[in-house]
N, C-alpha and C positions, 0 to 999 in steps of 0.2 A: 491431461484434461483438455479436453476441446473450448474455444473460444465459445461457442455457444452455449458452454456449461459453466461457465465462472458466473459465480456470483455476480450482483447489481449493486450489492450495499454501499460500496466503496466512493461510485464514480461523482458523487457531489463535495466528498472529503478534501481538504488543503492543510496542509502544513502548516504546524504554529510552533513561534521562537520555542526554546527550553534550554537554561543553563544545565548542562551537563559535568559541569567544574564541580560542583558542591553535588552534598545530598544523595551520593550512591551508597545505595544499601541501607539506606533509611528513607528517603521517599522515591527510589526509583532502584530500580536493578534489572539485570540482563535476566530473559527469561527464554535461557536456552541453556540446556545442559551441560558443560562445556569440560572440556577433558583438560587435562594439568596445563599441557602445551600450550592447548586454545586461552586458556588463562596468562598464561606467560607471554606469549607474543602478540594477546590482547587484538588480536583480529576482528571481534565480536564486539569490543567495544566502538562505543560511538564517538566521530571525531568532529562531528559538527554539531551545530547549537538547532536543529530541529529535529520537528516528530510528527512523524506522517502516520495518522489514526488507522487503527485497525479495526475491522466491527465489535459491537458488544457482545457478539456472541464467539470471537475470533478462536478462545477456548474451546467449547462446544464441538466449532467447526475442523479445528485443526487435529481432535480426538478421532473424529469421524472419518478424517480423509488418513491419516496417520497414526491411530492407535494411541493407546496410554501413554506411550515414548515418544508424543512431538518434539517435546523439545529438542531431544537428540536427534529425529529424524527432521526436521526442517531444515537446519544448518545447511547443508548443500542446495536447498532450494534457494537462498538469502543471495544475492548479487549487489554487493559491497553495501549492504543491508544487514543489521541484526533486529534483531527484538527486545523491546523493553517493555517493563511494566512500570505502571504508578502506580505507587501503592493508596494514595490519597483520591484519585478516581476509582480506582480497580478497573484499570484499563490498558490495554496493550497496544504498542505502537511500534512503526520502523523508527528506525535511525541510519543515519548513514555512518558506514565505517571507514569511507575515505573522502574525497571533496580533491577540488582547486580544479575541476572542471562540471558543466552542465552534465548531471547527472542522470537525467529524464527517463532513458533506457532504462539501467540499471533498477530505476525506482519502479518504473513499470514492469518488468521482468520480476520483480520481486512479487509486486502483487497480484501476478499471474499466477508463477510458480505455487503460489499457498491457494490459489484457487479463486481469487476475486479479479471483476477487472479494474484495469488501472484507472485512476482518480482522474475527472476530467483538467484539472491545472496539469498535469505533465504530460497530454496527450497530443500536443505542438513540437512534437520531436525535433532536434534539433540534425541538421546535416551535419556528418561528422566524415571526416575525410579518410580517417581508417576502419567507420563501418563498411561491411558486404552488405546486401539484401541478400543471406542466405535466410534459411527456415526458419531459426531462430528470429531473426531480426523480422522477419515477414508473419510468424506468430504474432510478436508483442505490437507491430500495425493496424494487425486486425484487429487485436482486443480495444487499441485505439478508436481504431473504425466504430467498433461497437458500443463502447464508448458513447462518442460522440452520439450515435443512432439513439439510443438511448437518451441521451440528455436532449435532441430534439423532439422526441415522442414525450417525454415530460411535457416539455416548454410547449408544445401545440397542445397538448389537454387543460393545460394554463390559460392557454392564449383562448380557446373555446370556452374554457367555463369564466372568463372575464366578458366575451362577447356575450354569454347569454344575459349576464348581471344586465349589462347596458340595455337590454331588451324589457328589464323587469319595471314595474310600475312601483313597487315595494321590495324591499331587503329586507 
């Protein structure tokens, strides 16, 4: 999918805490397919204590680009990223599957890969001294780039319809 074709719903979304110690499979579970192995060596599960929102229509969406069988088919698109659901929103989110470095890449590449762009809090990538700028890497910029374009095209149609208020004699 072309950077000009990802979705927009995502990029005002941030991260909020979530104990992932307690409560699996009664208010939260993985909601991805996962084969005996992938259960066994628990790759898909989440190793950190957040959750990075998905849109509310991310079901819908993920039918449409991947068939009745997402769940199965996503898994290769996830970059040290799985999927969870709450069962008490009815909503779906990333997680992370691994940590103990800035992850900002990985998180943005994830929500490229399912078709959205990445959320403007991880779009301050960080320099990493064993990235390339290959293709890959110069994808998940752009989306960045676009991104940001985006959230300043908000912010000026903001900032205009505040300047017309201050024109008005009445509200």
């Amino acid at each position: 999918m072309k950077v000009k074709d990802l979705y927009c719903d995502t990029i005002t979304y941030k991260p909020r805490d979530f104990d992932f110690s307690k409560g699996y499979a009664e208010t939260w579970d993985i909601a991805l397919n996962l084969t005996e192995k992938e259960e066994e060596s628990e790759e898909f599960y989440p190793m950190m204590n957040y959750l990075y929102p998905l849109p509310p229509m991310f079901e819908r969406d993920m039918e449409k680009r991947f068939g009745k069988d997402w769940r199965s088919k996503i898994k290769e698109k996830l970059v040290c990223t799985t999927v969870v659901y709450l069962y008490e929103e009815e909503r779906y989110f990333l997680a992370l599957t691994g940590g103990g470095m800035d992850l900002s890449w990985e998180i943005c590449e994830s929500y490229i890969n399912l078709g959205y762009l990445p959320p403007f809090h991880f779009c301050n990538l960080p320099r990493l001294a064993d990235k390339e700028m290959n293709r890959r890497n110069r994808r998940i910029v752009r989306a960045c780039l676009r991104t940001v374009k985006m959230i300043q095209m908000r912010a000026k149609r903001v900032e205009e319809h505040l300047k017309s208020l201050l024109k008005e004699k009445r509200l």
